[in-house]
C-alpha positions, 0 to 999 in steps of 0.5 A: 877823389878822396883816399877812401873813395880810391880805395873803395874803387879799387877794391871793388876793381880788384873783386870784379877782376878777381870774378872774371880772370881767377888770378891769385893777385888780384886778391891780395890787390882786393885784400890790401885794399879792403885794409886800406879802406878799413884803416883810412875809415877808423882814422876818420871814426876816430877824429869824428869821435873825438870833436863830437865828445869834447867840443873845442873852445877859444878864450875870447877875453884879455886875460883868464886865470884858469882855477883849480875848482869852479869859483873864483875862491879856488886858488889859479892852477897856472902861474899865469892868466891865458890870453885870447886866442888860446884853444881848448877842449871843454871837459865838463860843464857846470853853471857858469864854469868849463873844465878845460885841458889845454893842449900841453895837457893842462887842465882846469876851470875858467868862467864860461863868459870868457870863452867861446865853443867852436 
């Protein structure tokens, strides 16, 4: 059982006990409960919401020179190329180019072929 689906049950409990028995405490069991479920259900809207607006990426070729601009005229934004393997969350697409940020908080363009959306 997962943490929201205790914290549904329990508030559900605390209501039907609540119904029943007409204790005070088991409206603050109902009242922490329901919070918890409303915490633990914007944490998970929150970290939906985040990979469905900005997919995920990994580079997949040797090496990437990540630019300030999208062609290769644009001069490298970092003093080094990326590897394969680093991840990235795609900022904006155009033709052949993906604005980046990398998780350190970097960002700029490499060539749509070089990389892999997850």
């Amino acid at each position: 059982m997962d943490p929201g689906s205790g914290g549904i049950c329990l508030a559900w409990s605390c209501a039907f006990a609540h119904l029943v028995w007409r204790r005070a405490s088991l409206l603050w069991g109902l009242g922490g409960a329901a919070f918890f479920c409303l915490i633990f259900a914007s944490s998970t809207w929150l970290t939906q919401s985040q990979y469905t607006t900005r997919p995920a990426g990994v580079i997949v070729a040797e090496e990437v020179v990540v630019r300030k601009g999208n062609g290769e005229s644009y001069t490298p934004q970092l003093p080094q190329p990326l590897h394969a393997g680093t991840e990235f969350v795609v900022l904006e697409a155009r033709g052949s180019w993906l604005a980046i940020q990398l998780d350190n908080g970097t960002s700029g363009w490499i060539r749509r072929d070089s990389a892999a959306l997850l």
